[in-house]
C-alpha positions as CSV (number, residue, x, y, z in Angstrom):
1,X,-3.4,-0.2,-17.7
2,X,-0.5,-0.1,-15.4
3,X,1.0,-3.1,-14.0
4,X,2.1,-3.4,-10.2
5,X,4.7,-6.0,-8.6
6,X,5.0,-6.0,-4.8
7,X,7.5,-7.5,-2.6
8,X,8.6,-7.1,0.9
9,X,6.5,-9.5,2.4
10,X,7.9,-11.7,5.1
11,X,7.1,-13.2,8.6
12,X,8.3,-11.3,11.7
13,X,7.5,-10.6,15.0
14,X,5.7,-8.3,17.2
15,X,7.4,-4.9,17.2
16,X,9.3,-5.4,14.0
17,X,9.9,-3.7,11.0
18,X,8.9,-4.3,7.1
19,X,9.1,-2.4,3.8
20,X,7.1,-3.4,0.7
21,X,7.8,-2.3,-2.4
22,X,5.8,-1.5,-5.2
23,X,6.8,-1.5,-8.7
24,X,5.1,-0.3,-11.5
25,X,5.1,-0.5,-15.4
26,X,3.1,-0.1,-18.5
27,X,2.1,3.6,-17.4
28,X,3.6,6.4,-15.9
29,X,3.2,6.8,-12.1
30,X,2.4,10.1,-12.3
31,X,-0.4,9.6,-13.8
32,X,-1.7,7.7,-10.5
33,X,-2.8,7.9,-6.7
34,X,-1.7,4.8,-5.0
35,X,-2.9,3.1,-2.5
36,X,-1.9,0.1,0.2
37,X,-4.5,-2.0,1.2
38,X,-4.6,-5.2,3.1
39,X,-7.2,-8.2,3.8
40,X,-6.9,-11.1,6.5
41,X,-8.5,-14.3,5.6
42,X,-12.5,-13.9,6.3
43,X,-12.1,-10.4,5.9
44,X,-13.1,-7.9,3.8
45,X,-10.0,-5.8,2.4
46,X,-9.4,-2.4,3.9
47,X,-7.7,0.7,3.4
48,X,-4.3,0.8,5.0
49,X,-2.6,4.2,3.5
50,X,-3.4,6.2,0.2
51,X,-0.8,9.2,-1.2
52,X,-1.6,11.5,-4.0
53,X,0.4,11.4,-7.5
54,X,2.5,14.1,-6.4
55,X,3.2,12.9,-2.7
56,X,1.8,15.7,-1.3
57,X,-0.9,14.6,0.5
58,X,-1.1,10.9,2.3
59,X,-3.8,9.5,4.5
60,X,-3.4,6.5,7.3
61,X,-6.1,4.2,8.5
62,X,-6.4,5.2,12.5
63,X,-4.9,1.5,12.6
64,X,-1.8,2.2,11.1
65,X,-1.1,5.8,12.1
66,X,2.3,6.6,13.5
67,X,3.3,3.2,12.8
68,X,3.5,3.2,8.6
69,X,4.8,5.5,6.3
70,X,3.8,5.3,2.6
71,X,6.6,7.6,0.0
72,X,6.6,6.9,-3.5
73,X,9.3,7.8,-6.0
74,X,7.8,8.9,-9.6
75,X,11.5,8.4,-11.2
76,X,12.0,5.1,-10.4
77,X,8.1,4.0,-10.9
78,X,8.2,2.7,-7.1
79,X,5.8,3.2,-4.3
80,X,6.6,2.0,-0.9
81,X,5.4,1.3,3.0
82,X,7.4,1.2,5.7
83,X,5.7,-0.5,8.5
84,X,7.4,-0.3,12.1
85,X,6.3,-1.8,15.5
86,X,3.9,-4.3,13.6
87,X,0.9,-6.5,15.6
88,X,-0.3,-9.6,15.0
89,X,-3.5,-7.7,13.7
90,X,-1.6,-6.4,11.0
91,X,-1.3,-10.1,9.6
92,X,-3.2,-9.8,5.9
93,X,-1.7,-10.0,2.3
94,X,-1.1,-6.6,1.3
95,X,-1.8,-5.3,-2.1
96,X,-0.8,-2.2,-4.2
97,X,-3.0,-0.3,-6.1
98,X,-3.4,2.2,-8.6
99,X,-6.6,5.0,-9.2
100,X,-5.8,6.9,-12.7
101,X,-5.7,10.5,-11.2
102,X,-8.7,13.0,-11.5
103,X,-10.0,16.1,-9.7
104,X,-10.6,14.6,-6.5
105,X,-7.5,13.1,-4.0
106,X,-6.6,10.3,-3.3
107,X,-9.5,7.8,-2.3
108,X,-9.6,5.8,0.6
109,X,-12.0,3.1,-1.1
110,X,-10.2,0.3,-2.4
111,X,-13.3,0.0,-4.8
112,X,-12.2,3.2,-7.3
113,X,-8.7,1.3,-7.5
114,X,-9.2,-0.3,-10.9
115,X,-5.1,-1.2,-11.1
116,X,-4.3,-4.1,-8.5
117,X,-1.2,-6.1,-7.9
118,X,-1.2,-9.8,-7.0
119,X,-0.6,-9.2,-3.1
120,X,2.6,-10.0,-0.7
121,X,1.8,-11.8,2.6
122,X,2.9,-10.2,5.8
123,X,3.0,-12.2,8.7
124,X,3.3,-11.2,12.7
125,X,3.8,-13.6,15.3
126,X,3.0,-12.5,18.8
């Protein structure tokens, strides 16, 4: 199992900028797609940005394209999102995930995530 920390999570407002951080232990990240997903409260959590273990290949929900950015670092164990020009609809806690790499990429489906961290809440006021 690997474990996963995030942090980042804050309160700003509309057309602001935020970067969580994910840090990982217990397992080499390499061994790992990660994923960022999010869920507002009476919602059901959804897929926000995936990126393969290399970092070759990323994918964006249409919601977030062009806006967010996930990178991840292998040496340092790290995996990050950089959110700009934010919207109150992104307002959700925002978790980090981790799918133990096979022959397929990177899924989209926060249920073949088996690795989760606790969640950082982002918050944007209009």
């Amino acid at each position: 199992q690997v474990q996963l920390v995030e942090s980042g999570g804050g309160s700003v407002q509309t057309g602001g900028s935020l970067r969580l951080s994910c840090a990982a232990s217990g397992r080499t990240l390499s061994n790992y797609h990660m994923g960022w997903f999010r869920q507002a409260p009476g919602k059901e959590r959804e897929f926000v940005a995936v990126i393969s273990w290399s970092g070759g290949r990323t994918y964006y929900a249409d919601s977030v394209k062009g806006r967010f950015t996930i990178s991840r670092d292998n040496n340092k164990n790290m995996v990050y999102l950089q959110m700009n020009s934010l919207k109150p609809e992104d307002t959700a806690v925002y978790y980090c995930a981790a799918d133990l790499v096979d022959y397929s990429g990177p899924s989209v489906s926060w249920r073949e995530y088996d690795n989760w961290g606790q969640g950082t809440q982002v918050t944007v006021s209009s």
